[in-house]
C-alpha positions as CSV (number, residue, x, y, z in Angstrom):
1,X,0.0,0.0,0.0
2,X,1.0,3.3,-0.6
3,X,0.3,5.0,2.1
4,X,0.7,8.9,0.9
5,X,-1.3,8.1,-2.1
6,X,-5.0,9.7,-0.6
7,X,-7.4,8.3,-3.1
8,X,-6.0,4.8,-3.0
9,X,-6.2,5.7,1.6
10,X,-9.9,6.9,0.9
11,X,-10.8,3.8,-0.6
12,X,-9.1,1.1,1.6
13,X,-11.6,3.3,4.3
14,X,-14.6,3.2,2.3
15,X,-14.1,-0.3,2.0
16,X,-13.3,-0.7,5.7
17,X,-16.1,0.6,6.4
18,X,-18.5,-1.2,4.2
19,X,-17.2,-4.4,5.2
20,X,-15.9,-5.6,1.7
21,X,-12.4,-5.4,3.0
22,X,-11.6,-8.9,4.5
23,X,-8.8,-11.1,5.4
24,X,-5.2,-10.2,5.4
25,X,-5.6,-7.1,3.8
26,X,-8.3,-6.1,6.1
27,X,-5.7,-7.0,9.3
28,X,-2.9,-5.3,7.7
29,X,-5.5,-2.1,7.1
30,X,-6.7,-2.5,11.0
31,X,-3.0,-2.4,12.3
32,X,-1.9,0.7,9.9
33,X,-5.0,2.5,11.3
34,X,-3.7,2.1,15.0
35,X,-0.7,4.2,14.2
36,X,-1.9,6.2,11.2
37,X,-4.3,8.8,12.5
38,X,-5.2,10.8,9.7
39,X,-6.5,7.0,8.2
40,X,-8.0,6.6,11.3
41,X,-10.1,9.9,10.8
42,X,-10.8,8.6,7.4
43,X,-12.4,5.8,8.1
44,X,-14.5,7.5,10.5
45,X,-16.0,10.0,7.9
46,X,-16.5,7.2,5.5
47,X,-18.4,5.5,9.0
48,X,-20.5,8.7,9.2
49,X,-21.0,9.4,5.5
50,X,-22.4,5.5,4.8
51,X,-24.7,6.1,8.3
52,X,-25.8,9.0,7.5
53,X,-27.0,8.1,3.5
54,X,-28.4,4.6,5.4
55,X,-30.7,6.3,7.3
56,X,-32.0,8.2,4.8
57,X,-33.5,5.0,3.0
58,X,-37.1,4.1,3.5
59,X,-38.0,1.0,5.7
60,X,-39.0,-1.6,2.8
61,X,-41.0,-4.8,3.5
62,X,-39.6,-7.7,1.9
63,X,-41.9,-9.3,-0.9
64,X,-43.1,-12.9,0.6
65,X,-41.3,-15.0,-2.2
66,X,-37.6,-13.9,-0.4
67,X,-38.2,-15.4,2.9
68,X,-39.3,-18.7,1.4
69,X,-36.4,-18.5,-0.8
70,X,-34.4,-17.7,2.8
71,X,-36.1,-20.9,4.2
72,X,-35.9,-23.2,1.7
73,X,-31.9,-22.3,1.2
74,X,-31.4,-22.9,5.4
75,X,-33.6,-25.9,5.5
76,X,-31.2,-27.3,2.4
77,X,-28.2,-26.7,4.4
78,X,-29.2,-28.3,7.2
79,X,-29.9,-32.1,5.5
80,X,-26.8,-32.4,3.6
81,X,-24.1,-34.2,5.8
82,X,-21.8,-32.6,8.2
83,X,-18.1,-33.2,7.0
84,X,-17.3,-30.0,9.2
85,X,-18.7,-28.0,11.8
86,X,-20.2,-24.7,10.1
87,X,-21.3,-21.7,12.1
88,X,-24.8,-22.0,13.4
89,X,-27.1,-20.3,10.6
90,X,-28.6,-16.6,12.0
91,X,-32.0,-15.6,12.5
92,X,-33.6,-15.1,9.2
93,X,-34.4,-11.0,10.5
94,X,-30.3,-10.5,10.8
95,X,-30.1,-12.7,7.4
96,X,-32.6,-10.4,5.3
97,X,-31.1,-7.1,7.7
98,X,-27.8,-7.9,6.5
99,X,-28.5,-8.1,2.8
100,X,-30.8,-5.6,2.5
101,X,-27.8,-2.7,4.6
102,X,-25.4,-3.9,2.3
103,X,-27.2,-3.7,-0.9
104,X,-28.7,-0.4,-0.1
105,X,-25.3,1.3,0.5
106,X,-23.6,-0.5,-2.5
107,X,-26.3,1.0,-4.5
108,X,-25.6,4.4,-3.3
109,X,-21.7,4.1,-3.3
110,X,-20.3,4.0,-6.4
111,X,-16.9,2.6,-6.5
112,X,-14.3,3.2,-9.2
113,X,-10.4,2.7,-9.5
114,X,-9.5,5.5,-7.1
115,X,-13.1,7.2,-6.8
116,X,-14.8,5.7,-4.3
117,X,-17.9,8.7,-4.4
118,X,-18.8,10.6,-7.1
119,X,-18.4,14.1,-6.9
120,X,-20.7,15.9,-5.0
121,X,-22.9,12.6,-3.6
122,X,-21.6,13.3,0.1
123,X,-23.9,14.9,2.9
124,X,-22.8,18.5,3.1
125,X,-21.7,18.0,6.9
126,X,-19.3,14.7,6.0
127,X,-18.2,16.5,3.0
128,X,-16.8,19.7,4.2
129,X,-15.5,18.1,7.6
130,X,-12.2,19.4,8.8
131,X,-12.2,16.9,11.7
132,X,-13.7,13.8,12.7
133,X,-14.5,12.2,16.4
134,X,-15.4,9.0,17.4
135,X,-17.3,9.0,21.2
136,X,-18.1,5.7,22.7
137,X,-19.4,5.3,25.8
138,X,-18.5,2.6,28.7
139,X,-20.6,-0.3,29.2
140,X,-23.0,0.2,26.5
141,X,-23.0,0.1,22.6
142,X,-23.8,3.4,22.4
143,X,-21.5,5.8,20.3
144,X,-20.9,9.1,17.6
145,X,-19.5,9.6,14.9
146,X,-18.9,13.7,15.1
147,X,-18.1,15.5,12.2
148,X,-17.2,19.0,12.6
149,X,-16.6,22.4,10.6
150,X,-14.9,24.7,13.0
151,X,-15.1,27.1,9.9
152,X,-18.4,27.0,9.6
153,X,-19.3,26.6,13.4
154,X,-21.2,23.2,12.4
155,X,-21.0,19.9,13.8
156,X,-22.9,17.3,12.2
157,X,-23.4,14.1,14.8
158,X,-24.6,10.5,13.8
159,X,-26.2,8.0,17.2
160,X,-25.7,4.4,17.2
161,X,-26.4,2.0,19.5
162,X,-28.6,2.7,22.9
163,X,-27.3,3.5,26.6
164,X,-29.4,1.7,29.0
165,X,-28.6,3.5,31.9
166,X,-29.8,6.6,30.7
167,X,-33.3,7.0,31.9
168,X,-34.6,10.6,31.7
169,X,-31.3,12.3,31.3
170,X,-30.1,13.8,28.5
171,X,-26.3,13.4,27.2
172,X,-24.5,16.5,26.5
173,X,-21.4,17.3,24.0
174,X,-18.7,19.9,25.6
175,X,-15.8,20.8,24.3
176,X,-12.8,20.8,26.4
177,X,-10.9,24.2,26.2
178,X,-8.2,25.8,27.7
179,X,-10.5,27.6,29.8
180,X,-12.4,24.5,30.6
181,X,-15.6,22.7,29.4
182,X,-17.8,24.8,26.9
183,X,-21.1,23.4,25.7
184,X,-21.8,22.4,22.6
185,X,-25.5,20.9,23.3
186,X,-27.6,18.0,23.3
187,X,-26.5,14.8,21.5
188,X,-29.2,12.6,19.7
189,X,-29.3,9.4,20.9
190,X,-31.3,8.0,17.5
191,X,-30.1,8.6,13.9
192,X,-28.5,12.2,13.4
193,X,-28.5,15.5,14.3
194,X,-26.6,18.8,13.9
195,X,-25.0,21.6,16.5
196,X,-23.4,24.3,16.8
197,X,-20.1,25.1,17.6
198,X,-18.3,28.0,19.8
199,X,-16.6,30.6,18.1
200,X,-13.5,29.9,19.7
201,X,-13.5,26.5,19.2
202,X,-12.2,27.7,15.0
203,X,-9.4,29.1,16.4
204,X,-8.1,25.8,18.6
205,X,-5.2,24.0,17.7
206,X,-6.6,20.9,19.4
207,X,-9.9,19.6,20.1
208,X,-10.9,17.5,22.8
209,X,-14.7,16.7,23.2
210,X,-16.6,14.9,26.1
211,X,-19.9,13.7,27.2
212,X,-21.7,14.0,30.3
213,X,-24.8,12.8,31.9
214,X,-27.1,15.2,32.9
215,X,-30.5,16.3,33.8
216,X,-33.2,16.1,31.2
217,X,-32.7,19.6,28.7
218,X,-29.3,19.4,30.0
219,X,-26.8,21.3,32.3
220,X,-28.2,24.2,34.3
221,X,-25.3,25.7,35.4
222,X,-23.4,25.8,32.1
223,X,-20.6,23.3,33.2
224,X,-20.5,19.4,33.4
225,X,-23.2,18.5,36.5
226,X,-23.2,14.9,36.2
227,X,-20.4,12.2,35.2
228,X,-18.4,13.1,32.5
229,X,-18.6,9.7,30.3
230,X,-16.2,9.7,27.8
231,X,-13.9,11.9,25.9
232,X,-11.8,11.9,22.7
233,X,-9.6,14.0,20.4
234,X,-10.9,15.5,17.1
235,X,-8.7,14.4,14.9
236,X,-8.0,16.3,11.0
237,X,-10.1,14.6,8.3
238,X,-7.3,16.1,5.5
């Protein structure tokens, strides 16, 4: 791999991201992107760029004639002889939600040589991001993918996942300055949403966001009330 050539990076994340990179190429990918953080931050606009275009598709019931196909096909595996142990065969809802993700988003990303995207098919948020964040908090699947546009005073925030413990309290972005925490505002905890950024915040030469629990509508006092949950860097997208 080349690894200062950034269309040939861009698509080894796109197809990170997707899932169609497998094997030893995917292993070698996932140890580059340990050290390599400017790939790292590429992968996680392609993360927010495929999760944002997925949930803009519209829920689709599957015609009757592909889960009998699905049933006949599993019912055929299991009768012909065992010469090895194969992985039990998943619930027919994960088979059809499977196939039905990955066919969506192939059908909206277009690859090419070195052109993963056409021009001008990215959300407006993912496509002008300057940095990219990643939040995940403990204990739960829940987590962001944050991408912001200190410019612009935009930060464009996909939810994934749910936090059990969180009740009637709201979750709440801040941004970790020099001064100390700043609000940012409320993040969703379903699909997407967008905030807006301090002022100062363009003028940073780091950034360091956190989340903290809080009451429901969020802080009342302006600074972190409850447990601060997680943090992360903002790392550059370019």
């Amino acid at each position: 791999m080349n690894r200062r050539d950034p269309a040939l990076r861009s698509a080894l994340a796109a197809e990170y991201a997707l899932g169609t990179l497998r094997g030893a190429a995917r292993r070698r990918f996932e140890r580059l992107v340990q050290t390599d953080a400017a790939l790292r931050a590429e992968v996680w606009r392609w993360e927010a760029h495929l999760a944002s275009l997925a949930l803009r598709l519209p829920q689709q019931q599957p015609a009757a004639g592909v889960w009998a196909a699905l049933e006949r096909r599993i019912a055929a595996s299991r009768q012909r002889p065992a010469r090895r142990a194969e992985p039990r065969p998943a619930p027919l809802w994960r088979v059809w939600a499977g196939i039905a993700a990955a066919a969506a988003i192939v059908a909206l990303v277009l690859f090419t040589q070195y052109r993963v995207v056409p021009p001008g098919s990215a959300p407006p948020a993912a496509q002008r991001a300057q940095y990219v964040a990643l939040l995940k908090l403990p204990d739960s699947n829940m987590q962001w993918t944050l991408s912001l546009v200190p410019a612009r005073g935009e930060l464009h925030a996909v939810a994934r996942g749910e936090y059990p413990q969180l009740g009637a309290h709201s979750l709440e972005l801040w941004w970790i300055s020099p001064q100390g925490p700043v609000p940012i505002g409320l993040l969703p905890t379903r699909g997407e949403g967008t905030l807006a950024l301090p002022k100062e915040l363009a003028s940073s030469p780091a950034i360091t966001l956190a989340v903290s629990l809080e009451p429901p509508g969020g802080s009342p006092t302006g600074k972190p009330t409850g447990p601060v949950l997680t943090s992360a860097p903002a790392d550059r997208a370019g």
